[in-house]
C-alpha positions, 0 to 999 in steps of 0.5 A: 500500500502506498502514501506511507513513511515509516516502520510497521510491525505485524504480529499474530494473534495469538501472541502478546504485542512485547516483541513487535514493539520492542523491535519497532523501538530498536528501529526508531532507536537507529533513526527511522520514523515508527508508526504502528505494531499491530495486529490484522484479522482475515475478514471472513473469519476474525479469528484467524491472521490476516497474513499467510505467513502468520496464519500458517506458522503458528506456534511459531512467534511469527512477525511480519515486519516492513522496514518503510514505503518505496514510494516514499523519498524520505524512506528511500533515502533512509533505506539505501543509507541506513537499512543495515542499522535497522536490521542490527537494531531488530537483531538486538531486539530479539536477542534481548527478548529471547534472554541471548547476549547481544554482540555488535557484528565485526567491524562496527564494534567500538572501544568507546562510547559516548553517554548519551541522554537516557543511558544506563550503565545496566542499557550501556552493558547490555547493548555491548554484551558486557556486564556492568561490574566489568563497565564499572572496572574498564573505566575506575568507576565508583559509582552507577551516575553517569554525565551525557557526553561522558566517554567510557571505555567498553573493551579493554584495548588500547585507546585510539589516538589523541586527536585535537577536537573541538566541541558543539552543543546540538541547537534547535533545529540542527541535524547531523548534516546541517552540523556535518556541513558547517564543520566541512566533515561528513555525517559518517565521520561525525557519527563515528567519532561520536559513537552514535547508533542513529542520528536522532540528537537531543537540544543541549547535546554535545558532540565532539568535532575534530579540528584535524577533519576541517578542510577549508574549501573554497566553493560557491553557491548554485541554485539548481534549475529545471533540467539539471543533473548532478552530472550537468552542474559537475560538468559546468564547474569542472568537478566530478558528481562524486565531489558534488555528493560530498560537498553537499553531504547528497545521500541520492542523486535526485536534485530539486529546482531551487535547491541550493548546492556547494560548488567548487569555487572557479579558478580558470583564468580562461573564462574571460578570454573565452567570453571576449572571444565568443563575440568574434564567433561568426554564427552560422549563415542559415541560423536564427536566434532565441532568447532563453525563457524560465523553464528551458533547457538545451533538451527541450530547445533542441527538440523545439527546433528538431536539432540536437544539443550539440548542435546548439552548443557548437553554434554558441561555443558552449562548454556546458547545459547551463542557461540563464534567462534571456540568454540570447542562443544562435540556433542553427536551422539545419541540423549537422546530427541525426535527429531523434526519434520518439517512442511511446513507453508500452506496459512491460517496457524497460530502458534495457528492452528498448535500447536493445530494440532500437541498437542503443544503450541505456545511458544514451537514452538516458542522457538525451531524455534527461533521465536520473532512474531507469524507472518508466511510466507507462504512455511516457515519451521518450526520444531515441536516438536515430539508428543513423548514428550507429 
């Protein structure tokens, strides 16, 4: 069912609701929104589960649980970054209810921790499979009180290496991105370094920055327009996307008009010569102009004239896809590439599927139709590019 966003746990209807919410909290502990465990009857016999897979396993305690909606952006994103940690949180659920020590996956297990509110030593303990007398002799304590921020020792290993840091008290408003981005770090270092299992933060929290991470960067500013990419700014700006996705701490590739982006701050000493030099560009002898309008893209102004993209930015020495409004562009009125063809998308259809058909690849059809996903609707129009070229 779509329209969602969130965690939701199934349980059967012969057993209590203790386990279903005890793992929809481990999930909301690791950062994900929770909605609702509850229980579903079949509607022509309301004493038995609506869900084969609850129905027909009894005695088992069988769950059914869904980790959020696909259809949802936010959840997208959440998924994709975070699904591991749901899924450790769900691990660490069940291993407490059933009684069974719980011990972090390797890899992800740490030698310290840092107290945050609501913690225990007795929580602190049984979240890294330890006893709380041996949390007490790891770190000298003598007695149970613990201060939100304190460091404590959870394996008897060496410390890591002292490095010069700074610190933040979390503020209204603030999230581990907005807080990651102001320091120039990312939001993984920042959860590393401050021991962190979701990214959920309470006002008056403090985390520790360190200094040796802040990489001043000389960027600027750039509001995304109708018919941008991550590829098509990267590509204006002399960068890569995979730069633009760290500087701006981008989880997806999916962009929004009017979203602001960090971009590297130009250095070319060239693009004066280059703009002083395009009014000595004779245009074309069978060419007219047109002034770019709100909306346009050098796509649908190609498509409007029946010539390629290329063909615009050989006839106006573009080095880039970016436009500005009233631009004024040279438009060639013959075209020195083959024109696209158009294609109606038909049920059971994919980009694989056509571009085979027509003896192309996915990225050119990607590209010439401004694609971010392979994902299609049925009735949708695409441009293909012309078997001429081939």
């Amino acid at each position: 069912s779509p329209g969602g966003e969130g965690a939701e746990v199934v349980y059967a209807l012969r057993n209590s609701s203790t386990l279903a919410r005890n793992i929809l909290e481990a999930i909301g502990e690791e950062g994900q929104v929770t909605r609702r465990y509850y229980q579903r009857r079949l509607p022509e016999n309301p004493l038995e589960d609506y869900y084969f897979i609850i129905r027909d396993t009894s005695p088992a305690q069988s769950l059914l649980l869904e980790y959020g909606f696909i259809d949802n952006p936010n959840d997208q994103v959440r998924l994709q970054n975070d699904l591991l940690n749901y899924v450790e949180g769900v691990v660490r659920a069940v291993a407490n209810y059933g009684g069974y020590p719980y011990t972090p996956p390797t890899g992800t297990a740490t030698n310290y921790y840092t107290v945050q509110r609501g913690d225990s030593l007795w929580s602190i303990a049984r979240q890294f499979g330890i006893t709380v007398q041996e949390l007490r002799d790891l770190n000298n304590l003598t007695n149970d009180f613990l201060q939100i921020g304190q460091v404590l020792k959870i394996s008897a290993q060496e410390a890591p290496p002292q490095t010069e840091n700074t610190t933040y008290t979390v503020q209204k408003g603030d999230s581990l991105w907005s807080i990651a981005r102001d320091f120039g770090i990312s939001v993984q270092e920042l959860r590393t370094y401050n021991n962190l299992t979701s990214d959920l933060l309470q006002i008056g929290q403090i985390l520790q920055i360190p200094t040796s991470m802040k990489v001043p960067e000389m960027t600027q500013t750039y509001v995304v327009q109708r018919g941008d990419s991550l590829w098509t700014i990267a590509q204006a700006f002399n960068t890569t996307v995979s730069e633009l996705r760290r500087l701006n701490n981008l989880t997806s590739d999916l962009l929004q008009i009017g979203q602001t982006l960090q971009v590297p701050q130009s250095t070319n000493t060239d693009t004066d010569t280059e703009i002083e030099d395009e009014d000595s560009v004779v245009p074309p002898a069978s060419s007219t102009t047109y002034q770019v309008k709100s909306g346009d893209s050098l796509w649908s102004i190609a498509r409007l004239f029946k010539i390629t993209v290329e063909d615009i930015k050989a006839a106006n020495n573009l080095t880039s896809n970016l436009l500005q409004i009233g631009q004024i562009l040279t438009i060639p009125t013959t075209s020195t590439g083959s024109k696209p063809i158009t294609y109606t998308v038909q049920p059971g259809d994919s980009l694989w599927e056509i571009a085979r058909t027509y003896g192309t690849t996915v990225n050119a059809i990607r590209e010439l139709n401004q694609l971010t996903s392979n994902l299609l609707q049925i009735g949708q129009i695409l441009l293909l590019p012309s078997t001429e070229s081939f």
